[in-house]
N, C-alpha and C positions, 0 to 999 in steps of 0.2 A: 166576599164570603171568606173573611180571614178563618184560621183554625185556632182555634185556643191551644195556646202547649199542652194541655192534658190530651187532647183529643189527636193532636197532632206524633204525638209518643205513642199513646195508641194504636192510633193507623200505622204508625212505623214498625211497633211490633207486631200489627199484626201481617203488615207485608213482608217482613224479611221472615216469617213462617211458611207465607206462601210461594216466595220466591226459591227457599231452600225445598219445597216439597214439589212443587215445578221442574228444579233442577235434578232431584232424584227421578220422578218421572223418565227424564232426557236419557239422564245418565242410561238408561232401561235399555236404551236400541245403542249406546254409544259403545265404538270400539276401538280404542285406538290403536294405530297403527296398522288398522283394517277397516275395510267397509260398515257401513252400519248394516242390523240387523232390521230394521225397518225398510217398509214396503216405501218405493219412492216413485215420483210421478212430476211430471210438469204442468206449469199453470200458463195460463194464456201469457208470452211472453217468452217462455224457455226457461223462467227460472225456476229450479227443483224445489219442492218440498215434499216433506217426509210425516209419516204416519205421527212420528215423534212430534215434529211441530205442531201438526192437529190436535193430539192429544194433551199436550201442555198448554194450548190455547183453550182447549173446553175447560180445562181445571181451570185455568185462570179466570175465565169469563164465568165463570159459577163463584170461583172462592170471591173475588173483589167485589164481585156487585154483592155477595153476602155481604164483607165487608162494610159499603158503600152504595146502597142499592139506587140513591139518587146520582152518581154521578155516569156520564157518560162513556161510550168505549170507541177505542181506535185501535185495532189489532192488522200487524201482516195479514195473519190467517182468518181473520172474519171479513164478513162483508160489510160494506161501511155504513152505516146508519145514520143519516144527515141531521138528528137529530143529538149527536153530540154538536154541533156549532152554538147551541141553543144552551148549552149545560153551562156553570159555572164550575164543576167539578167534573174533571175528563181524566178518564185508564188510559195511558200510552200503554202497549204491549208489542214486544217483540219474543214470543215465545222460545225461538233460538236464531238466537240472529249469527250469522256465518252458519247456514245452512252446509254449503257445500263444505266448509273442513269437518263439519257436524257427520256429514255422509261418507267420508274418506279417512274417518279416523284419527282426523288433525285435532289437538284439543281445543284450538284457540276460538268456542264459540260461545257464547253467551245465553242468558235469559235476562233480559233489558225490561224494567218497564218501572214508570214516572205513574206518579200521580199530581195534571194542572189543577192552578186553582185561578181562575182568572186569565188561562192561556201560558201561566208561568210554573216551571218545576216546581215543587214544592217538596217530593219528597220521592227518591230516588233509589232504585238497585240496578249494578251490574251485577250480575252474578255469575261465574266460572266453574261451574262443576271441574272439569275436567281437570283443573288448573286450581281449584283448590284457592280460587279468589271469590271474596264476597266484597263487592265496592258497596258503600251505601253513603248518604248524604238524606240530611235536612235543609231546608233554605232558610240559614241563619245560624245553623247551628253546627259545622265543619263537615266534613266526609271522612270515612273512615274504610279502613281494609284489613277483614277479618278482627275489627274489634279495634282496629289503633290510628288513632287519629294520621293523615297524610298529608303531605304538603306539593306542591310542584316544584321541579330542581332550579336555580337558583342562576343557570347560565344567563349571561348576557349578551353571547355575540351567536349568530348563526352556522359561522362557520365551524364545524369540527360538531355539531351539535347532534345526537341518537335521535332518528328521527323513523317515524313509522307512516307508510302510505306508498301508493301503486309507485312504478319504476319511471312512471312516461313523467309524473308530478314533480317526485324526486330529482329526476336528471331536469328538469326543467328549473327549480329553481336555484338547485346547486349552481348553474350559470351565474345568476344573479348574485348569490351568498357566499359562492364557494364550495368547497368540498364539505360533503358530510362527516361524522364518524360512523356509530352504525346505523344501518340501515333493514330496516324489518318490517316485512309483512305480518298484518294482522289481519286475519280473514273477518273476523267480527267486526264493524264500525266503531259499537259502544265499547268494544274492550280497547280499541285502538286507543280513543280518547279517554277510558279512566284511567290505562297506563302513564297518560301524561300527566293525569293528577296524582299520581303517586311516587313520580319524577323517573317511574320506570324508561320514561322517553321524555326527550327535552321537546319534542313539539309533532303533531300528526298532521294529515294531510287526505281530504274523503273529494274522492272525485264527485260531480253530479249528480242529480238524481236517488239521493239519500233522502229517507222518509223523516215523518215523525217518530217512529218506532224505532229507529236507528239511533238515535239522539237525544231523545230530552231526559233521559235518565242522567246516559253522561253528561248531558251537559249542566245539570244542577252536581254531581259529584266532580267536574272539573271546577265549577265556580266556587264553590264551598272548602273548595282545597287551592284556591288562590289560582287561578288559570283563568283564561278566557276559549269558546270558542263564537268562531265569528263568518261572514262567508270571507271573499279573498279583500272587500274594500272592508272590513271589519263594520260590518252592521250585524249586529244579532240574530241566530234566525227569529224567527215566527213560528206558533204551534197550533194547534187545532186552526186552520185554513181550511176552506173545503176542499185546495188541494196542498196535499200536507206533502209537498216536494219540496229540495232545498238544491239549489246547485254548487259548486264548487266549495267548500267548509275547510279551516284551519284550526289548530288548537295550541294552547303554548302560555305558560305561565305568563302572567300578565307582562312580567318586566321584559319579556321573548316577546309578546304579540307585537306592538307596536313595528318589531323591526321584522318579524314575517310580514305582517302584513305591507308593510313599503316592499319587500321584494317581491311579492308577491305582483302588487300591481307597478311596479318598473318596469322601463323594456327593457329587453333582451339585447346582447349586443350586438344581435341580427336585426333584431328589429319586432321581433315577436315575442307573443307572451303565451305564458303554458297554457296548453291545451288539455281541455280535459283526459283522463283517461277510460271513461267509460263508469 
């Protein structure tokens, strides 16, 4: 079910309308440098969400099936209906993805969400209220950040390389590569990996257990700006699976991947290889 470029410009403007009215939404309970204003609570598991997520998910899950009322949905915050497996046209959503800096006032979270065609990105937002970034990407047609085309940065060696992802990853592969330069937490997944496609970081790093909703956005906005992400043996993920988990993920401009990915799977001069960090 390819899209015709008309229709496929269409749906692009009409998701980067709703992705920006989403984001104001958010912005609603956001405060940074303080707690949020939103009522918050825990779901089976321990992990937080907040009145905000809920409510940027009902907007979304009304405006896109307006949109698109034949494709199917995969949300954080809905319950999962097996009957996208079936769809040829599937809503990835991540209503705010980095909940917790969402909730403590940190800006770095998102509103992530792809639309597949065929299981494959086709048309992509990160969006950054907080931060004043709007990633966006077509499949075939570049990615772009707040209006201007972006590229991945152009390093070739790992060592000395900006890189973004948990400390336990980090110090794990520095063994193998060497020392980094810097080093940053992104509480968001998806913002981790479109900073790499805007060369804001030479390469990221997602522990296990990353969703659909974390991901397919970036990862048509990483590919579309000349990057790859891959798990640690460099196979692609997978997207609408009936279970849409992924374990251990890298990212890094193409002419970078190749040699993460050999460190990645090298031993260690102990003899070990990194371990997740959760």
């Amino acid at each position: 079910m390819p899209l015709s470029p008309q229709t496929r410009a269409d749906l692009a403007s009409a998701l980067e309308e709703a992705a920006r009215e989403a984001g104001d939404i958010a912005r609603g309970w956001f405060r940074e440098g303080d707690k949020t204003t939103a009522r918050v609570w825990n779901k089976a598991g321990g992990s937080p969400v907040t009145e905000a997520d809920v409510s940027v998910d009902a907007f979304l899950k009304v405006r896109l099936s307006q949109i698109l009322p034949e494709a199917g949905w995969l949300s954080e915050e809905t319950r999962d209906d097996p009957a996208r497996l079936d769809s040829r046209l599937v809503w990835i959503v991540d209503p705010i993805d980095g909940t917790r800096a969402f909730l403590n006032g940190i800006p770095d979270w998102s509103v992530a969400i792809a639309l597949l065609v065929d299981g494959v990105p086709t048309l992509g937002v990160v969006h950054a209220p907080a931060r004043e970034g709007f990633y966006e990407a077509q499949a075939g047609a570049g990615a772009r950040l707040n209006g201007t085309p972006i590229a991945t940065g152009t390093r070739q060696a790992l060592a000395g390389a900006n890189v973004a992802g948990p400390k336990t990853m980090v110090d794990a592969l520095a063994r193998r590569s060497g020392p980094f330069g810097a080093v940053t937490k992104v509480p968001s997944l998806a913002l981790r990996i479109a900073r790499v496609a805007s060369g804001e970081h030479d390469l990221a790093l997602v522990t296990a257990n990353a969703r659909d909703w974390d991901l397919a956005a970036a990862d048509l906005v990483l590919a579309e700006a000349g990057g790859t992400l891959s798990d640690s043996a460099g196979a692609a993920p997978l997207y609408n699976r009936p279970e849409p988990v992924h374990g251990v993920l890298v990212a890094a401009s193409r002419a970078l991947h190749p040699r993460l990915v050999e460190a990645m799977t090298s031993d260690d001069t102990d003899g070990r290889r990194p371990a997740a960090a959760g």
